[in-house]
ROROTI-126999 format. One line per field, with one value per residue: x, y, z of N, C-alpha, C, O in turn; residue number from 0. Coordinates in steps of 0.2 Angstrom, whole numbers, plus 2048, in hexadecimal, padded with zeros to 3 digits. Layout:
// residues N
nc1: c(X:...) .
nc2: c(Y:...) .
nc3: c(Z:...) .
cac1: c(X:...) .
cac2: c(Y:...) .
cac3: c(Z:...) .
cc1: c(X:...) .
cc2: c(Y:...) .
cc3: c(Z:...) .
oc1: c(X:...) .
oc2: c(Y:...) .
oc3: c(Z:...) .
k: c(NUM:...) .
// end
This chain:
// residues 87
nc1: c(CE0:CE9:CF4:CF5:CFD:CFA:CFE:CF3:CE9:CE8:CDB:CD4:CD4:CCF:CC4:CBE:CC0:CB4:CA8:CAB:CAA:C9D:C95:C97:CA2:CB5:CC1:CC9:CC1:CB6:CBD:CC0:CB4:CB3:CBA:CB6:CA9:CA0:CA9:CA7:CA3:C9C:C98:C8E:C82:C7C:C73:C6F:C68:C5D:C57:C55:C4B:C41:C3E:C39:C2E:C28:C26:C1D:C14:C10:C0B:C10:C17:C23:C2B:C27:C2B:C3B:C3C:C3C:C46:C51:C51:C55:C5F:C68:C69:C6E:C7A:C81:C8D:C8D:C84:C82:C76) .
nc2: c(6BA:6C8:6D2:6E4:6F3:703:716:722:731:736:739:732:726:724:729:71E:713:714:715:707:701:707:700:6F2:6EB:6E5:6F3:6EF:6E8:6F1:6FA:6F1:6F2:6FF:700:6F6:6FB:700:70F:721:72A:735:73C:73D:73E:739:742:748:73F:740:749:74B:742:74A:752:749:745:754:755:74C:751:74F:742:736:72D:72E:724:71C:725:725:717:718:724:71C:710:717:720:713:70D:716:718:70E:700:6FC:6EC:6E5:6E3) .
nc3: c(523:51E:527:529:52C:533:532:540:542:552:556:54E:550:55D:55A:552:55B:564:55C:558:563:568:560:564:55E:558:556:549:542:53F:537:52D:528:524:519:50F:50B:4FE:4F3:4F7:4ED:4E8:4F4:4FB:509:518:519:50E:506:510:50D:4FF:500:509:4FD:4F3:4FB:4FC:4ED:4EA:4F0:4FC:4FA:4FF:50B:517:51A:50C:502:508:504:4F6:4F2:4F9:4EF:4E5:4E4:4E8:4DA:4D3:4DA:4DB:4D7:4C7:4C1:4B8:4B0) .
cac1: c(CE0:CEF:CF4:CF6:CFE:CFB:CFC:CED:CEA:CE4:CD4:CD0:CD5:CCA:CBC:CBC:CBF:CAF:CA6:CAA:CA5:C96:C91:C9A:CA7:CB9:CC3:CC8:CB8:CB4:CC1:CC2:CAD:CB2:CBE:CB3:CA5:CA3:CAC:C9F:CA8:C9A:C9D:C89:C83:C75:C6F:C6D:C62:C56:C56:C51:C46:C3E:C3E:C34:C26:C25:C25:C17:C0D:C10:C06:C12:C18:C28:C2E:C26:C32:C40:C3E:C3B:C4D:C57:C52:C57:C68:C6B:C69:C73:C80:C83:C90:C88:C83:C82:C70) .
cac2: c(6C1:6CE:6D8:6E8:6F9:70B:71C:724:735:72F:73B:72E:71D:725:729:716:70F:718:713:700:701:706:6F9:6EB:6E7:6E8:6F7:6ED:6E6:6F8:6FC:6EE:6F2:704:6FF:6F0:700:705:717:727:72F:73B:741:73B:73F:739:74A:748:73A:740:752:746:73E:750:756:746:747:759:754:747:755:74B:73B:72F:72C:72E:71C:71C:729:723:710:71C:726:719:70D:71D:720:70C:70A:71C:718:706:6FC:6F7:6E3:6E0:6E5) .
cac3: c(522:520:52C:526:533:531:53B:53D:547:558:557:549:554:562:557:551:561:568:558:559:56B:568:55B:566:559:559:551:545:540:53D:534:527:526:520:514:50C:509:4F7:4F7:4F6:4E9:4E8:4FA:4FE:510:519:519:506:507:515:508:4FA:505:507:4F6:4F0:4FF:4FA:4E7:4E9:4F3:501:4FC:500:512:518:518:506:501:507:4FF:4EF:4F3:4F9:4EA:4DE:4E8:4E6:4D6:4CF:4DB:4DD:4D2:4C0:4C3:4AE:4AC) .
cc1: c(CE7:CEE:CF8:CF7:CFE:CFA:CF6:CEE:CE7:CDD:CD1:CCF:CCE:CC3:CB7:CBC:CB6:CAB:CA4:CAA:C9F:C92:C95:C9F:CAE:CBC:CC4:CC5:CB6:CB7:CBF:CB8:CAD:CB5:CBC:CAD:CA7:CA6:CA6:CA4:CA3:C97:C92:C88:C7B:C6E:C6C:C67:C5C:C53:C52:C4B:C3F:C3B:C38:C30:C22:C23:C20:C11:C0B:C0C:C0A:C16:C1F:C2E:C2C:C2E:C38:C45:C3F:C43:C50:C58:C56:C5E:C6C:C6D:C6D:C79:C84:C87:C8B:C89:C83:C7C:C6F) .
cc2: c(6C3:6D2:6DF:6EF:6FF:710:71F:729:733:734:737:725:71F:726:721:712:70E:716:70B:6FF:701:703:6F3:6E7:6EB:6EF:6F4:6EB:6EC:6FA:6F7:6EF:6F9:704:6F9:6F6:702:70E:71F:72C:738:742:73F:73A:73A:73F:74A:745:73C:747:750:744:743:752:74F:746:74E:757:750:74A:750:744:736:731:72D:727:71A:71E:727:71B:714:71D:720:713:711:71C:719:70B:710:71C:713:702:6F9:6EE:6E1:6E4:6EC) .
cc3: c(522:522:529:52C:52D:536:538:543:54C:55A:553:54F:55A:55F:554:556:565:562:55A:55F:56B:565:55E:562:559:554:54B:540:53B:536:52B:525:521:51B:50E:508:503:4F8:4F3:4F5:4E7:4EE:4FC:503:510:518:513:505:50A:510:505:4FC:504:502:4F4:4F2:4FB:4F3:4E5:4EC:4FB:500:4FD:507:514:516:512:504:503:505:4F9:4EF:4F4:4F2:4E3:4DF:4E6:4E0:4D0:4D4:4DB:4D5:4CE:4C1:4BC:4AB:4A9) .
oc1: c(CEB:CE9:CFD:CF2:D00:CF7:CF4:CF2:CE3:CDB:CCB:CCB:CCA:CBE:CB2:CB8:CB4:CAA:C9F:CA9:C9C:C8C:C96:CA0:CAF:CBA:CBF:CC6:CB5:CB3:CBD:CB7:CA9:CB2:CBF:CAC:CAC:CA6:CA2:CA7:CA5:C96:C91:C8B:C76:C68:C66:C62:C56:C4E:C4C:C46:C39:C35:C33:C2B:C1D:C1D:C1F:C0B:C06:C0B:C07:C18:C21:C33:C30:C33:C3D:C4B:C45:C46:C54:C5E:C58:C62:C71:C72:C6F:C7D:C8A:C85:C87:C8E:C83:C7C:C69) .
oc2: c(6C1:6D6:6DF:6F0:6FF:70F:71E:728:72E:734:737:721:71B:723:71F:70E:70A:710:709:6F9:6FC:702:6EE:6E1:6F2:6EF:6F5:6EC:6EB:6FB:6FA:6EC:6F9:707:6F9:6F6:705:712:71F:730:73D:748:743:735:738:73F:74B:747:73B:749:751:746:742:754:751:747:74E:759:74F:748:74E:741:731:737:729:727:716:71B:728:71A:713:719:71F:711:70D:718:718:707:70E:720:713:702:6F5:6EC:6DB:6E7:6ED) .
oc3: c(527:522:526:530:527:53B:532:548:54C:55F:554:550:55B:562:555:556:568:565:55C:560:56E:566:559:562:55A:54E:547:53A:535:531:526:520:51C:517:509:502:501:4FD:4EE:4F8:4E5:4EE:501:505:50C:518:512:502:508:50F:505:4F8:501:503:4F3:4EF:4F9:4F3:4DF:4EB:4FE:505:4FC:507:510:512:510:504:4FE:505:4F8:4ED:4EF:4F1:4DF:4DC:4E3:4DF:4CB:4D2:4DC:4CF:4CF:4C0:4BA:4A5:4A6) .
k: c(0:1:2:3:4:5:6:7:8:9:10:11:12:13:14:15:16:17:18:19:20:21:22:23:24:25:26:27:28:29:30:31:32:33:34:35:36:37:38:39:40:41:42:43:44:45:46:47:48:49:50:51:52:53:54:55:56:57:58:59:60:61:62:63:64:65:66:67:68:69:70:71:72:73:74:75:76:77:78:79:80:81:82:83:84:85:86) .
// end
């Protein structure tokens, strides 16, 4: 690997420190996990998801179950936001 230095404000280094603590892995780890992430150019929150989530329970009249709904949502989300594979 290359070593790569940058500043960062240190409410940030603290925020990842405290982060990659609490999933037992070092910052760096973290760090190169964030930066490997496709980037969410549509600014999509989890909030959005569990709303989605809502909106189709409610649009099914509730007949499908929560964890239905949200295999339903997040296959949707996957597949309108996920890099085109050829098909």
């Amino acid at each position: 690997m290359k070593k790569v230095e940058t500043l960062l404000p240190e409410e940030l280094v603290e925020s990842l420190s405290a982060e990659a603590k609490e999933k037992g892995i070092h910052r760096s780890e973290l760090i190169r996990e964030r930066l490997m992430q496709p980037p969410n150019h549509l600014g999509l929150t989890t909030n959005d998801f569990h709303k989605a989530v809502t909106k189709v329970r409610r649009r099914s009249s509730y007949g499908l179950d929560r964890q239905q709904a949200e295999s339903l949502v997040a296959t949707v989300f996957n597949e309108l936001f996920s890099p085109s594979d050829g098909d």
